[in-house]
C-alpha positions as CSV (number, residue, x, y, z in Angstrom):
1,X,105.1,58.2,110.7
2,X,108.5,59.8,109.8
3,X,109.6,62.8,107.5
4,X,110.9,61.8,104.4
5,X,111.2,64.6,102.4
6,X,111.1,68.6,102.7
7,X,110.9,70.8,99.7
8,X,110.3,74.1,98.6
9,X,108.3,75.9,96.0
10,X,108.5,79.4,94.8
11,X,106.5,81.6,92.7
12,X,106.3,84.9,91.2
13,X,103.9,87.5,92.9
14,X,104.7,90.5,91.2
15,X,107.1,92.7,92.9
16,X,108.5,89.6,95.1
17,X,108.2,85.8,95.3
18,X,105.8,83.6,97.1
19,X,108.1,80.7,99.5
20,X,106.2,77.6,100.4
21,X,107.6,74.8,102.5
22,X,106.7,71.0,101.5
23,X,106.9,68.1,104.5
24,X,106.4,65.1,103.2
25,X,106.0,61.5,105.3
26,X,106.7,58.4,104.5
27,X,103.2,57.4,103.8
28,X,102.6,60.3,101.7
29,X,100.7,62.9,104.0
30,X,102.2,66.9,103.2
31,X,102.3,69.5,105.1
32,X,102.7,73.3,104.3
33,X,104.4,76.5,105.3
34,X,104.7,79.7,103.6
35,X,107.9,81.7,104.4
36,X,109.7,84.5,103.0
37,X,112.9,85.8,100.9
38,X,112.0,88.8,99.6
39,X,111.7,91.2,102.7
40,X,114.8,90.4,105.0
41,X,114.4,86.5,104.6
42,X,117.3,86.3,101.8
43,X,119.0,82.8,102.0
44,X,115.9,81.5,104.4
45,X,115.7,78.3,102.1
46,X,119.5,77.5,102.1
47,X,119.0,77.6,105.6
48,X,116.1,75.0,105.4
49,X,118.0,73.0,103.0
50,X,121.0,73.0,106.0
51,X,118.3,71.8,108.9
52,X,116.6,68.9,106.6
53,X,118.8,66.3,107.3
54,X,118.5,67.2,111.0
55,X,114.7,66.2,111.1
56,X,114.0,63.7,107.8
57,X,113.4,60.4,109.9
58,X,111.7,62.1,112.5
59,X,108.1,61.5,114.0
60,X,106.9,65.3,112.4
61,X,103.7,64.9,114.9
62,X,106.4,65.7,118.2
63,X,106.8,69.3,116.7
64,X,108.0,70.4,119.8
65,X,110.7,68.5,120.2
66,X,112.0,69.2,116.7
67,X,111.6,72.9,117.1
68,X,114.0,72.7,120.6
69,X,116.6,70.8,118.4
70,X,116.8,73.1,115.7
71,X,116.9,76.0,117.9
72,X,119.3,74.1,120.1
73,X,122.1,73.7,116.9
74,X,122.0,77.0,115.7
75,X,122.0,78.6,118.9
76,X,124.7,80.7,118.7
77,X,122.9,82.3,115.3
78,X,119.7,82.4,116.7
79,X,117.0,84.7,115.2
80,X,116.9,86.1,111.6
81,X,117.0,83.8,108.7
82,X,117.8,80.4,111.1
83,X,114.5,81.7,113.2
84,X,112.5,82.2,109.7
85,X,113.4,78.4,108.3
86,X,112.9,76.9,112.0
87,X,109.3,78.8,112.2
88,X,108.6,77.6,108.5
89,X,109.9,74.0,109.4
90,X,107.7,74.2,112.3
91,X,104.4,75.6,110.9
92,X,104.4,72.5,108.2
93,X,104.6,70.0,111.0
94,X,101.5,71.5,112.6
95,X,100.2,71.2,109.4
96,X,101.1,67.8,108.8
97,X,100.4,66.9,112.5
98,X,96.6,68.5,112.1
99,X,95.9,66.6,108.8
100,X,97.1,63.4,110.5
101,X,94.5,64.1,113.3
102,X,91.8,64.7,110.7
103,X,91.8,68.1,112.3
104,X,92.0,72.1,112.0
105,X,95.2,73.4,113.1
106,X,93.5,75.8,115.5
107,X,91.6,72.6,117.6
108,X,95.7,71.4,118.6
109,X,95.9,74.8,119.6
110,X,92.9,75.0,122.1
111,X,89.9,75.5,120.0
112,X,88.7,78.7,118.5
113,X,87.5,81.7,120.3
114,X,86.1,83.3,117.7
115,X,84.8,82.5,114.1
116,X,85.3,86.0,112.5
117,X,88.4,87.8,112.1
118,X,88.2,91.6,111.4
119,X,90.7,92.6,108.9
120,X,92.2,95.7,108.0
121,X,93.6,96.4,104.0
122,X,96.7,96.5,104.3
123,X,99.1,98.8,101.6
124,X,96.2,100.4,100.8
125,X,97.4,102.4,97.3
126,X,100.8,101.7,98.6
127,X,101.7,98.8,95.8
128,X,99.3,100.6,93.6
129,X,101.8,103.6,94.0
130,X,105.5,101.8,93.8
131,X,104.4,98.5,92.1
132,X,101.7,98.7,90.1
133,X,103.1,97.2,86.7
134,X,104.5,94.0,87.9
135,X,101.3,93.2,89.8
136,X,99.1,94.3,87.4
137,X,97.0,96.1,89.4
138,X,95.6,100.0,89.1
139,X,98.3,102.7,89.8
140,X,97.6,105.5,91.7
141,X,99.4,109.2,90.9
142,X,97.3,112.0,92.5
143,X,95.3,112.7,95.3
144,X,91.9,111.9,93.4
145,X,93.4,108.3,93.4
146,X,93.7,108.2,97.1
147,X,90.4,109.2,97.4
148,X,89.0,106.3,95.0
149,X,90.8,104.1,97.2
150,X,89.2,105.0,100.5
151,X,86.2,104.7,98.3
152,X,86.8,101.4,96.9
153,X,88.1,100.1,100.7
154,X,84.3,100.9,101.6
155,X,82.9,99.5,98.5
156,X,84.5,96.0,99.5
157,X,83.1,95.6,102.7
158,X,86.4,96.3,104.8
159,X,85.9,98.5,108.0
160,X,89.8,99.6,108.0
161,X,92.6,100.3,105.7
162,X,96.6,100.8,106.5
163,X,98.8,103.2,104.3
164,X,102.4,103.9,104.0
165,X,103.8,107.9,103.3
166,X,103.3,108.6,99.7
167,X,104.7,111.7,97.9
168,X,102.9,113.1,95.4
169,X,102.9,115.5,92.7
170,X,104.9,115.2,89.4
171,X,107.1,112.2,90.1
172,X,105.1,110.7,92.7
173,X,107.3,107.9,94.9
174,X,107.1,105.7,98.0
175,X,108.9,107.7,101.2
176,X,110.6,104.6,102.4
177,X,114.3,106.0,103.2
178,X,114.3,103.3,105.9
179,X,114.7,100.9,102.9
180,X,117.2,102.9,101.1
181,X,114.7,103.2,98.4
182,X,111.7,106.0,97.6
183,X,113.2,109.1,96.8
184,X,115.5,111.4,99.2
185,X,116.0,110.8,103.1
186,X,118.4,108.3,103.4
187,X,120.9,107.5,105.7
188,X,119.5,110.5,108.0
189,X,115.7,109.5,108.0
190,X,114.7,112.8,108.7
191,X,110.6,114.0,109.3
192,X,111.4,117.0,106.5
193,X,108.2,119.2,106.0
194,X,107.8,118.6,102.9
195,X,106.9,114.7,103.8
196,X,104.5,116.1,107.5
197,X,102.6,117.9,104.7
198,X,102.6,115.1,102.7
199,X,101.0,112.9,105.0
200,X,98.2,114.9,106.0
201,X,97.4,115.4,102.6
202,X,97.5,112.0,102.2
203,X,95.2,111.1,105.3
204,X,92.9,114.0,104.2
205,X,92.0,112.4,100.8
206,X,91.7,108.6,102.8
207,X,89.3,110.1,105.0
208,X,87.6,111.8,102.2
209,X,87.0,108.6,100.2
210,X,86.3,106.4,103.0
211,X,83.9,108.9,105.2
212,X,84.3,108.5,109.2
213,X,83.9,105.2,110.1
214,X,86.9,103.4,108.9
215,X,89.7,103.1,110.9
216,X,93.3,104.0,109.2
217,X,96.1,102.8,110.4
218,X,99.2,104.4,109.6
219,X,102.8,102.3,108.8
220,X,105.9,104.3,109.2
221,X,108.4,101.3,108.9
222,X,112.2,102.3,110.0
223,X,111.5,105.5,107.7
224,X,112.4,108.1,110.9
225,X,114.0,108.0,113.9
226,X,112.9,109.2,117.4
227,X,112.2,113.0,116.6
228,X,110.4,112.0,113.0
229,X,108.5,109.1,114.4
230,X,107.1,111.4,117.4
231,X,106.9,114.7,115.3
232,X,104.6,112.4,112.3
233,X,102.8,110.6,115.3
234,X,101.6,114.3,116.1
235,X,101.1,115.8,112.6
236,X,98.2,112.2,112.9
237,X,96.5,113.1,115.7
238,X,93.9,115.3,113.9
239,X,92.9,112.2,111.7
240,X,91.9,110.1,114.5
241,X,94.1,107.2,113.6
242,X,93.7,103.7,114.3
243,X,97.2,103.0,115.1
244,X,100.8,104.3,113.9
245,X,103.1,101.5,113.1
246,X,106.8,102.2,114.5
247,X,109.6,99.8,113.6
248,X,112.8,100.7,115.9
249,X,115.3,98.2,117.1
250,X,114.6,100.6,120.7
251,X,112.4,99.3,123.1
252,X,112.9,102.6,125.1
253,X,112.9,104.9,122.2
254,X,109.5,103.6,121.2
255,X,108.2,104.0,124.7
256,X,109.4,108.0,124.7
257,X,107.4,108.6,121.3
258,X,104.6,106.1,122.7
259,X,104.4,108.6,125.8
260,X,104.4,111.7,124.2
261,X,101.3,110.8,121.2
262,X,97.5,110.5,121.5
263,X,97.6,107.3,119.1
264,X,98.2,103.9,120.2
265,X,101.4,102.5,119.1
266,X,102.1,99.0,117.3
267,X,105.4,97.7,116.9
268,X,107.7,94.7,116.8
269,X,107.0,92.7,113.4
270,X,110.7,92.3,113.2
271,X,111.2,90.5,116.4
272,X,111.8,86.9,116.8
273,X,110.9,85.0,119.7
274,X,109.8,86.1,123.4
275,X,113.3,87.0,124.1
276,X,113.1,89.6,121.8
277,X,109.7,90.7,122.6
278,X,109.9,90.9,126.5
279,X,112.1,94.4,126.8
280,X,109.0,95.9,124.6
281,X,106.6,94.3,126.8
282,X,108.6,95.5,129.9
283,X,109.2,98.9,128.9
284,X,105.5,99.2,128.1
285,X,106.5,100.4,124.6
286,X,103.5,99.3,122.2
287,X,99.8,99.0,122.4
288,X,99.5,96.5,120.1
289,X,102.2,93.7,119.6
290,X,102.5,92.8,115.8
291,X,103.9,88.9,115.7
292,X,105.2,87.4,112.2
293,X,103.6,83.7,112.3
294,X,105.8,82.6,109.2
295,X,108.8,84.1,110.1
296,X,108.4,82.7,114.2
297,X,106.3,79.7,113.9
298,X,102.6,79.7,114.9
299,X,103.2,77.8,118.3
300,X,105.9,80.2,119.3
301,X,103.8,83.0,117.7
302,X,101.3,81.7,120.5
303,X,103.3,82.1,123.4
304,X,104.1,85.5,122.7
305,X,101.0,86.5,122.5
306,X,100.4,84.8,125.9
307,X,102.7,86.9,127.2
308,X,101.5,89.8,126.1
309,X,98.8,89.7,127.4
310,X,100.1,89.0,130.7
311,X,101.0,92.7,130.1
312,X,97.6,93.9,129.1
313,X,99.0,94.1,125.4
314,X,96.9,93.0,122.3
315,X,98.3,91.1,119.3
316,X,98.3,91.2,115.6
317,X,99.6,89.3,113.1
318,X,101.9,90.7,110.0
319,X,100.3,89.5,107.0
320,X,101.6,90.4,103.8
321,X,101.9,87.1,102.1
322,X,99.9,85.0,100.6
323,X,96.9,83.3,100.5
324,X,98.4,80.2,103.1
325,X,99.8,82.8,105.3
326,X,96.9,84.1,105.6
327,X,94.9,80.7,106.9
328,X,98.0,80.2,108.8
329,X,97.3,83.4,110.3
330,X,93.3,83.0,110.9
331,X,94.4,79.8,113.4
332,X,96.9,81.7,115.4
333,X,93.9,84.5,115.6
334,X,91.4,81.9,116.5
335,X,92.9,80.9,119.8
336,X,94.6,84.1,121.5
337,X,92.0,86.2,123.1
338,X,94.3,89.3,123.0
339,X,93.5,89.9,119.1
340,X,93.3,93.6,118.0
341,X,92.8,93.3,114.1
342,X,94.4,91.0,111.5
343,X,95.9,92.3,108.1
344,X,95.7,91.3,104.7
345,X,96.3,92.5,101.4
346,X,93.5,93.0,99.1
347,X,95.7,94.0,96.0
348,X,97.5,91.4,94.6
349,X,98.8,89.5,91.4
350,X,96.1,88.0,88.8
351,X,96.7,84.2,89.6
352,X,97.4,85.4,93.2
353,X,94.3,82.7,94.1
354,X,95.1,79.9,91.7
355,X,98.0,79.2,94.0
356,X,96.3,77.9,96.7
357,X,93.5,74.6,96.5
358,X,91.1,76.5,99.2
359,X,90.6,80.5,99.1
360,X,89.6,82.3,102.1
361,X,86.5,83.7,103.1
362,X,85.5,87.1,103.2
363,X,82.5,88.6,104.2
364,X,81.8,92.1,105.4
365,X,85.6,92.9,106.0
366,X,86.1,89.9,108.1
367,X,87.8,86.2,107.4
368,X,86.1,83.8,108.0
369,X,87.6,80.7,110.0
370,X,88.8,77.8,107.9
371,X,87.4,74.6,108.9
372,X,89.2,71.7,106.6
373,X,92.0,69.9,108.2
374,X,95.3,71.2,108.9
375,X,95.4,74.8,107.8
376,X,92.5,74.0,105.5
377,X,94.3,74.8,101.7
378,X,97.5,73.2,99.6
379,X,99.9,74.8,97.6
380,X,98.7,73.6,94.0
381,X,101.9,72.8,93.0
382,X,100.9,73.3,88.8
383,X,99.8,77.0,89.0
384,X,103.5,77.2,91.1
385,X,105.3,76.0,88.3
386,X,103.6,78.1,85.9
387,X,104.2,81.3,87.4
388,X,108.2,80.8,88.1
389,X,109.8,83.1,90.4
390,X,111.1,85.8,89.4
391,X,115.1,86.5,89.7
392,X,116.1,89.3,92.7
């Protein structure tokens, strides 16, 4: 068996594009990857277009061995966008690899520990807020609308939701300075009062739709630095939060915030690779280890999260893709015992399932584990093509 061909496929989803990766071998078996260009991954597919040539001939079953190439030639350009086509690359050659065993991705891997997968809605009124016209989806304005959305969370079955900082009132926005977008705070990314107040507003109304047993988690992005990231960890505490989500490029700076708040910290969805991870680890900087499968490859994904928990740390995957990157996702939770929660995103664009062959399984706020072979769905490559991705 040798590769012959790789591919990719894009899609409109709305506010961004859907990236899937196509392996195909010489006698015809596909595998599939979903990456992505929209958030930090622009120019990921000229990058797998650079790398084909290095791996069309080659046996895609010996996926290690093709990984330690491609890592090997870019070396000196190691992580970002040459990490995100290498862990796209790889993830279709497990794929390909299972499907030529007759086998579930997650039975290479070890075997599953579990067979449910809690999951937690993720941007919950977040898109409905800053996006809701392209996706199509319900926008939410006032405070009333948060509520409904806590209420609609429970309604679905889900036991926990995750939220971004929204400011409301009359022009309501997105506070996502970190980005350079959503209203005032950029460069200086500053915990105003205006947004503290915001926020527990914000949690109030959550908590007020969804009653007290679901968990919120809380995503502040890049949006602050130290100071704001500690002084809105505190201005949580009343709310009994799940988690706060802290991007920082600090290891030592997420410790000091860690130190100083009540909630458990989760971190590093930016990272590539255990070298990146280990000074978080070391510096016993997050509670919970969030590890993007598409953008590092599910086997490397795997031995971070192996050495995490060599440091008492949990693991969560970053999930914000679609519907493959989500079964993608269920196998890497299958196998590491160190699993905290898995996200997903409940609001999403009207043919958001017609682009996959197999949906996923929900029941009672939890996946379900795939059993088909490989990652257990396809790209349908029609309802691709008729949805054409949208120009950035």
């Amino acid at each position: 068996m040798k590769i012959a061909r790789v591919e990719h496929l894009h899609a409109d989803a709305g506010q961004r594009n859907f990236d899937f990766l196509k392996i195909t071998t010489d006698d015809g078996l596909v595998g599939w990857s979903e990456y992505n260009e929209s958030f930090g991954g622009l120019g990921v597919s000229a990058v797998i277009d650079g790398l084909a040539p290095l791996i069309v001939g080659k046996d895609p079953r010996a996926h290690e061995a093709i990984v330690t190439l491609l890592y090997a030639v870019r070396r000196q350009a190691s992580g970002g966008v040459v990490q995100q086509a290498i862990g796209a690359i790889e993830n279709a050659l497990l794929d390909v690899k299972a499907r030529a065993l007759g086998l579930p991705v997650y039975a290479l891997l070890g075997g599953p520990v579990r067979d449910r997968i809690r999951l937690y809605w993720s941007h919950c009124g977040t898109y409905r807020l800053a996006w809701s016209g392209p996706m199509q989806i319900p926008a939410l304005k006032t405070l009333q609308d948060v509520v409904n959305a806590g209420k609609e969370v429970v309604a679905r079955g889900f036991t926990a939701l995750k939220t971004n900082v929204f400011i409301l009132g009359k022009e309501p926005y997105l506070h996502s300075p970190g980005f350079a977008r959503g209203g005032p705070g950029f460069p200086e990314l500053n915990a105003e009062r205006h947004v503290l107040a915001a926020i527990r507003e914000q949690l109030a109304a959550f908590r007020e739709g969804t009653g007290p047993d679901v968990d919120i988690l809380v995503d502040l992005n890049f949006n602050f630095k130290t100071e704001g990231f500690l002084q809105v960890a505190r201005a949580l505490e009343p709310f009994d939060v799940f988690w706060v989500e802290i991007d920082t490029r600090d290891p030592q700076a997420l410790h000091y915030v860690r130190s100083r708040t009540t909630i458990p910290v989760a971190s590093c969805e930016c990272l590539f690779g255990r070298r990146d991870y280990r000074p978080y680890l070391e510096r016993q900087a997050v509670d919970v280890a969030i590890i993007d499968t598409p953008w590092n490859g599910v086997s490397e994904s795997l031995k971070i999260a192996a050495m995490a928990d060599a440091y008492e740390v949990n693991v969560a995957p970053h999930n914000f893709y679609g519907h493959l990157a989500t079964f993608m996702n269920a196998h890497f939770c299958a196998v590491v015992p160190n699993l905290r929660i898995m996200e997903i995103d409940p609001d999403v664009v009207p043919w958001y399932d017609d682009l996959v062959t197999v949906k996923p399984r929900i029941e009672a706020g939890h996946l379900l584990l795939p059993t088909g072979p490989g990652w257990g769905t396809e790209v349908d490559e029609q309802a691709v093509r008729a949805h054409p991705p949208r120009k950035r």
